[in-house]
N, C-alpha and C positions, 0 to 999 in steps of 0.2 A: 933531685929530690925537691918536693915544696916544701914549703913552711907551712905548717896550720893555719889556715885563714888565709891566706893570699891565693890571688891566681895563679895560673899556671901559663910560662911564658908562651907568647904567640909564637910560631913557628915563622924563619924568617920570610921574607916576601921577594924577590926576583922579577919585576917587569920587562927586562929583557926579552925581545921574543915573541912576545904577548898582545894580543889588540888590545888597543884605549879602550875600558870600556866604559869611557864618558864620551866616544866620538858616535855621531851617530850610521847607523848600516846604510842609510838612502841616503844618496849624495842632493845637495840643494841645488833647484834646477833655476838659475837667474830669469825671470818674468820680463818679458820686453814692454814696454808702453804698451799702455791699452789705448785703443780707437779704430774705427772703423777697420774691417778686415775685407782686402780686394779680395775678388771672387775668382779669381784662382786661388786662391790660399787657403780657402772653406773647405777644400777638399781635396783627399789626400794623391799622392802622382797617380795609382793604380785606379781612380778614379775619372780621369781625364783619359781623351782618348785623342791621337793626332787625324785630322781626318783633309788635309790638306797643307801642302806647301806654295809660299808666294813667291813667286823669284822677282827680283826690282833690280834697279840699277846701279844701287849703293848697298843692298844687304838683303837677305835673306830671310822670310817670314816663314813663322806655322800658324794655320789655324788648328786653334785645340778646341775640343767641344765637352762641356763640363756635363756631370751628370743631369742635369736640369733639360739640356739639349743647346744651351744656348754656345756661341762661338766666338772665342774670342781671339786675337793674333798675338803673336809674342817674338820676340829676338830672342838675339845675342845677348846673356845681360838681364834680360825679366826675370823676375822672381816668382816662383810657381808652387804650388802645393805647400802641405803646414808647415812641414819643417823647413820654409822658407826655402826652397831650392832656386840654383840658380842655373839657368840654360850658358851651357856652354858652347854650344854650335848646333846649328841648322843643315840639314845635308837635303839629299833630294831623297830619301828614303823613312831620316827619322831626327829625330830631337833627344839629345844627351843635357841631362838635367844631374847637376850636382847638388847632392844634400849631405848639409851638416849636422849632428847629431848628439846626443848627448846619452851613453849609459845611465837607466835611471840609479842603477846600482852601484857603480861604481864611479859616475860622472867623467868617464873618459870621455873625448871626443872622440867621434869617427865620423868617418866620410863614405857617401855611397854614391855609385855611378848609377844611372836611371838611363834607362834608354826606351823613348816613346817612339814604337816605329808605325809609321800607313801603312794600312790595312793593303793586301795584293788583290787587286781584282783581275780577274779573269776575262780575255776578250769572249764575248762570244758571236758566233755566227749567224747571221740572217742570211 
């Protein structure tokens, strides 16, 4: 029972269980320095296309040709497309590119394998 003129007790409260809800739903994605961006990085892996391998003496090259048409080489090791990907090996067929990631929603990391393979041409006959 209340008293006349007073409130009526809050009902109690339990946070257990429950989201923060002073946290907020989009996780904060860390900004890297700003400055010039190499022109692999302007554009995303599905954008680039392999359209030749070098072979040399000490390591193995690709040439990639970015949407523009222009060619550029890369290793072992280069850094390629936005999400900063990183080539993990050169074969005689294709180039495996590793990117690192960030859920915009929930700011997990993940990781995705990228695989650039040359295009197969066909002999043909004269």
């Amino acid at each position: 029972m209340v008293a006349p003129g007073s409130a009526p007790a809050a009902p109690p409260y339990d946070p257990r269980g429950k989201p923060d809800p002073f946290r907020p739903f989009v996780a904060r994605v860390e900004t890297k320095a700003v400055g010039p961006v190499p022109p692999l990085q302007r554009y995303d892996l599905s954008q680039l296309r392999l359209v030749g391998i070098l072979w040399g003496k000490d390591e193995t090259r690709a040439l990639i040709e970015d949407p523009t048409g222009q060619g550029h080489t890369i290793k072992r090791g280069s850094v390629v497309g936005r999400n900063s990907g990183r080539v993990l090996r050169v074969t005689s067929e294709s180039v495996t590119v590793e990117e690192r990631t960030r859920d915009p929603i929930t700011g997990e990391a993940k990781t995705a394998t990228v695989s650039l393979k040359l295009p197969v041409v066909e002999a043909t006959k004269r």
